[in-house]
C-alpha positions as a Markdown table, in Angstrom:
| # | Residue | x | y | z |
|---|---|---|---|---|
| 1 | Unk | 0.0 | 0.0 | 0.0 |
| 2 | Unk | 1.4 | 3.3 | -1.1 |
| 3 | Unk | 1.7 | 6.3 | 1.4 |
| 4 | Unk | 1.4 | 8.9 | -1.3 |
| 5 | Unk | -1.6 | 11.5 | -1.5 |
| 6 | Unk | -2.7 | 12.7 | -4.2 |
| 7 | Unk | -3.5 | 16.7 | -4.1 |
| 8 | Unk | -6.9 | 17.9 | -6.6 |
| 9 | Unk | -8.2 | 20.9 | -4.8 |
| 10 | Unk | -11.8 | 22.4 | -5.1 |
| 11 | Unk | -9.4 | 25.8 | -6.3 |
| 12 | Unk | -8.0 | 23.9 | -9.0 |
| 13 | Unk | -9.9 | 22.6 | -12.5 |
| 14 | Unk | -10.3 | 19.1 | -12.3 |
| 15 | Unk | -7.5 | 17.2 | -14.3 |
| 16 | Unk | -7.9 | 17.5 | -17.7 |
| 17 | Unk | -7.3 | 13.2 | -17.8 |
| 18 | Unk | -6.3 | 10.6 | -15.5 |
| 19 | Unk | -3.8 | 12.2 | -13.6 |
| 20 | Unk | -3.2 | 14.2 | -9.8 |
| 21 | Unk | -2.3 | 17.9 | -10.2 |
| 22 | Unk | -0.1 | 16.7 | -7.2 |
| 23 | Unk | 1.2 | 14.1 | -5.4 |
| 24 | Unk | 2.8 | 14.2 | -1.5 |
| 25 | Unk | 5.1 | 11.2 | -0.9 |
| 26 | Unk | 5.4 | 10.7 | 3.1 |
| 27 | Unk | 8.2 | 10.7 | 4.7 |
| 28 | Unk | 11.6 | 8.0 | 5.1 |
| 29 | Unk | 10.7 | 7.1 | 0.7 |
| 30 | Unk | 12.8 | 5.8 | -1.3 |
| 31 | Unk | 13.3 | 7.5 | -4.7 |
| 32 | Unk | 13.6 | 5.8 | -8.3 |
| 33 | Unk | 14.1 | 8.3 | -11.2 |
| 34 | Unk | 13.1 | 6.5 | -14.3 |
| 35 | Unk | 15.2 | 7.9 | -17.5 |
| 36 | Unk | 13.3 | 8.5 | -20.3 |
| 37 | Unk | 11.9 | 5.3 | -22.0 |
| 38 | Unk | 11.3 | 4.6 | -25.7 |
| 39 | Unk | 9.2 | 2.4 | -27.2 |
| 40 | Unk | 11.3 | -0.7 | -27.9 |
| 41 | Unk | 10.5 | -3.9 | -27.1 |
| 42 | Unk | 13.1 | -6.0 | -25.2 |
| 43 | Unk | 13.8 | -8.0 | -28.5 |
| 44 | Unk | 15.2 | -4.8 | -29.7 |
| 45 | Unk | 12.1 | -4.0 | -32.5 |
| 46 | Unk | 10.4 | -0.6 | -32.7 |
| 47 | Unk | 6.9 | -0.7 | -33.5 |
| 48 | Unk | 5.9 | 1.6 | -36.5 |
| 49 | Unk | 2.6 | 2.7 | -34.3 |
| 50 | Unk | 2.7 | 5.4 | -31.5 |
| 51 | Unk | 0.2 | 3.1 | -29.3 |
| 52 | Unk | 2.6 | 0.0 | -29.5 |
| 53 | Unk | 5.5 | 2.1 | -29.0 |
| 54 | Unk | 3.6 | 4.0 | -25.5 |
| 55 | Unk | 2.6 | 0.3 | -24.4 |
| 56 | Unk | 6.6 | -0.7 | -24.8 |
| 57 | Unk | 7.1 | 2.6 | -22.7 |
| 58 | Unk | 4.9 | 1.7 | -20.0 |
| 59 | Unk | 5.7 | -1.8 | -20.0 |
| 60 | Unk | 9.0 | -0.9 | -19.4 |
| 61 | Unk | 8.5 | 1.9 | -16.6 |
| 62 | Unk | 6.9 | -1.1 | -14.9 |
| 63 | Unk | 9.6 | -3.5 | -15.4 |
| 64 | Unk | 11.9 | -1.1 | -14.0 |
| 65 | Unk | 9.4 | -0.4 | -11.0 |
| 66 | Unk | 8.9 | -4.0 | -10.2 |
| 67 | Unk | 12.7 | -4.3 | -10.3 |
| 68 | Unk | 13.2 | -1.8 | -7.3 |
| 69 | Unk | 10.4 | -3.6 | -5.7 |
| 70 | Unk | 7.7 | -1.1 | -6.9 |
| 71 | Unk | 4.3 | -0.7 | -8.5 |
| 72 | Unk | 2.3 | 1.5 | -10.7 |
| 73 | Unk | 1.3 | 3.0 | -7.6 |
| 74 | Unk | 4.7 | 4.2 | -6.4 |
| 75 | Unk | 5.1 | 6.3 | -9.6 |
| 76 | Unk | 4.4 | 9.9 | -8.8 |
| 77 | Unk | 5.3 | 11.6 | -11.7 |
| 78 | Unk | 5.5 | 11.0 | -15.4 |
| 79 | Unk | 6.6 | 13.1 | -18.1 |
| 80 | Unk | 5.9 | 12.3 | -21.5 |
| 81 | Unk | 7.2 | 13.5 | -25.0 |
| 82 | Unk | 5.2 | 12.9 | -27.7 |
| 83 | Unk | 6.1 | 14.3 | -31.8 |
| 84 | Unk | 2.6 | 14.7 | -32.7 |
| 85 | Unk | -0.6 | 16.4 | -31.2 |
| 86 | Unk | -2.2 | 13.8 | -33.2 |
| 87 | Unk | -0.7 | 10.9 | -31.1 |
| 88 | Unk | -2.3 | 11.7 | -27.8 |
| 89 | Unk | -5.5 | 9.7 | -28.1 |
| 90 | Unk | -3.6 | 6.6 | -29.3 |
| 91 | Unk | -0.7 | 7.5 | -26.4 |
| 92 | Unk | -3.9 | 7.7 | -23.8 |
| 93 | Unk | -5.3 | 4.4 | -24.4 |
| 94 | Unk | -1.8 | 2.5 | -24.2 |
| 95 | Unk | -1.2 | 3.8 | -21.1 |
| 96 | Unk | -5.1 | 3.2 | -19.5 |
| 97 | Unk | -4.6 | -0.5 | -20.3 |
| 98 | Unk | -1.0 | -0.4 | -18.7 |
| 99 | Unk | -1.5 | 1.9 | -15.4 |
| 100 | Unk | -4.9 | 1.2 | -14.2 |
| 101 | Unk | -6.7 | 3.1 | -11.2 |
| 102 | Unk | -2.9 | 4.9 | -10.7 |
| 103 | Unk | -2.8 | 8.8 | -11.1 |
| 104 | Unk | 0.7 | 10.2 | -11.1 |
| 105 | Unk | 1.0 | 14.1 | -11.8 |
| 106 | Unk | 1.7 | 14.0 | -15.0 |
| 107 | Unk | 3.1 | 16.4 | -18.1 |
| 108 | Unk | 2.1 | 15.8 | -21.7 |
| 109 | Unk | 4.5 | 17.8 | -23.9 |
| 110 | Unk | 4.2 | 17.9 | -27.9 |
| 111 | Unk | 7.9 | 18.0 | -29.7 |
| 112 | Unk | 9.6 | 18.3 | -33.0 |
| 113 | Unk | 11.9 | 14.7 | -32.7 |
| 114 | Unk | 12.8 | 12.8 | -30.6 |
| 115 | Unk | 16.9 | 11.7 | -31.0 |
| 116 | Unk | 15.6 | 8.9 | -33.4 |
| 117 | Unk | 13.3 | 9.8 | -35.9 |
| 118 | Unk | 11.7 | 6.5 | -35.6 |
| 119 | Unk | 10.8 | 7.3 | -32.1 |
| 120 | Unk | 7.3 | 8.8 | -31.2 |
| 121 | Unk | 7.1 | 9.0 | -27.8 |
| 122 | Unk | 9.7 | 9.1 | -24.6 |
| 123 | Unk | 8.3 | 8.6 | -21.2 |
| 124 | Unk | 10.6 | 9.3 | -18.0 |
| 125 | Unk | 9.2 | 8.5 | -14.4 |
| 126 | Unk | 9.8 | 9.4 | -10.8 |
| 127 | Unk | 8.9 | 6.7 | -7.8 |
| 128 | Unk | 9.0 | 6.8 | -4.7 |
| 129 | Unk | 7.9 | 4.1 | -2.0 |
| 130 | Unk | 8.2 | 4.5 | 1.6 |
């Protein structure tokens, strides 16, 4: 069971997706910072799609979580880069199939490339799990 709270006051417009404007870890955590992942599958292949390549993100960030002995629920902040406005609906239903009920604050950030031109999205993390 995570200790984290997440932070959506009445003075604030309600999240514009499934995310926490804010997130308080509690005190004595442990922190993982999760470099930005691509979408490449551990065989080494690149799907050609942004939604297979977010699912490969995601499926990572949780490999990498449940390596440190973490869940879904210990991430508490994503950022994602995506090089396309017209990827976010595709990008928002890989990661509702991978994260669940979990709300992270979150940033959604449109961009001209990524260092690969094959890539279409990058997703970096931070965890933390008392």
């Amino acid at each position: 069971m995570t200790s984290h709270k997440a932070h959506n006051p009445p003075g604030v417009a309600a999240p514009a997706g499934p995310y926490s404007h804010g997130v308080e870890v509690g005190p004595n955590a442990r922190w993982l910072y999760i470099a930005g992942q691509i979408g490449t599958a551990p065989d080494g292949s690149v799907p050609s799609d942004v939604e297979g390549q977010a699912a490969n993100c995601w499926r990572n960030i949780r490999n990498i979580l449940e390596s440190a002995g973490m869940g879904m629920d210990d991430l508490v902040k994503a950022t994602v880069f995506l090089t396309s406005d017209q990827h976010i609906g595709p990008y928002r239903a890989a990661r509702d199939r991978i994260i669940g009920a979990s709300r992270p604050a979150s940033t959604l950030v449109v961009v001209a490339r990524l260092v690969r031109s094959e890539w279409l999205i990058e997703i970096e993390g931070i965890a933390a799990k008392a």
